[in-house]
C-alpha positions in Angstrom: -16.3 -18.0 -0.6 -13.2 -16.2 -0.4 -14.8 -13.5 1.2 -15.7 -15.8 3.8 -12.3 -16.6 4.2 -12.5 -20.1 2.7 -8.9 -20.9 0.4 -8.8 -22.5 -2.5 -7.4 -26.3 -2.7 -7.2 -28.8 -4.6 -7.1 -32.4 -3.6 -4.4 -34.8 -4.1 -4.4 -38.7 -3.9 -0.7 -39.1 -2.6 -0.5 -42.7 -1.6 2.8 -42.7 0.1 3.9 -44.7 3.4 0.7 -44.5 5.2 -0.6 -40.9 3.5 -3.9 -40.9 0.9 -4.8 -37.3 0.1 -2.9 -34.1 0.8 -4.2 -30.6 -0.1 -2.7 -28.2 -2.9 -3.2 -24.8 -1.9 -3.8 -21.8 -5.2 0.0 -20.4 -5.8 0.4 -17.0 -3.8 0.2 -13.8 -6.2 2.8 -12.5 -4.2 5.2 -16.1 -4.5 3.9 -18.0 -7.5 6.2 -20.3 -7.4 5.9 -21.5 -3.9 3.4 -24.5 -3.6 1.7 -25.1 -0.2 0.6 -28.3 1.0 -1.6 -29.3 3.5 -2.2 -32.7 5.5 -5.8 -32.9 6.6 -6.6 -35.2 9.7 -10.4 -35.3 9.2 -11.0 -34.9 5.4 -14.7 -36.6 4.7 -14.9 -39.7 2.5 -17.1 -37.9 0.0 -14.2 -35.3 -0.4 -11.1 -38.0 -1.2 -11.2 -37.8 -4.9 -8.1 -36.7 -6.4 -8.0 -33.6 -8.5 -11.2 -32.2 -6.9 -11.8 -28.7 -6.8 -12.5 -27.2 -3.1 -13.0 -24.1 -1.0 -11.7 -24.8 2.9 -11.5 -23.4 6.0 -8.7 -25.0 8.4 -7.0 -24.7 11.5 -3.4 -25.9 12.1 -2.7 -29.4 14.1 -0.6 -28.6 17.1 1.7 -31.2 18.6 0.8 -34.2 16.1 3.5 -36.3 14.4 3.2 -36.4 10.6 3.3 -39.4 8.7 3.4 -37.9 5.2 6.1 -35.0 6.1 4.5 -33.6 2.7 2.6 -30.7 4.1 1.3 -28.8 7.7 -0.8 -31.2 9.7 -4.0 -29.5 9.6 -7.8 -30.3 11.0 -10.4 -29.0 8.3 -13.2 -26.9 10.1 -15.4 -26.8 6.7 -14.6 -28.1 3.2 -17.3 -26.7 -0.5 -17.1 -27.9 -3.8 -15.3 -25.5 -5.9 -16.8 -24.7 -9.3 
């Protein structure tokens, strides 16, 4: 997958305000210590279990207001299970 271009998440139940599930990306080899987060807008039902292993593709949400503030807005163009 990664040679696809898919990144490697991990989902996250985050049940805060009005947020469910965020996405952990992999630490950066280059900045192991910096966690990235992503919101999705459109993650499928089937996908909202926390701690699940994924491969995505996304693209980033321009000009929407965040209600999580926990991570880049983002719209998920696919999502695979990760094994």
């Amino acid at each position: 997958f990664e040679k696809e271009e898919y990144t490697k998440a991990t989902v996250i139940f985050y049940e805060v305000d009005a947020c469910k599930y965020i996405l952990r990306l992999e630490p950066d080899l280059n900045g192991p210590d910096v966690i990235k987060q992503l919101e999705p807008q459109n993650l499928k039902e089937e996908f909202q279990k926390d701690q699940l292993l994924v491969w995505i593709k996304y693209t980033p949400k321009k000009g929407g207001v965040s209600v999580c503030m926990a991570g880049q807005m983002v719209d998920i163009t696919d999502i695979q299970l990760r094994k």
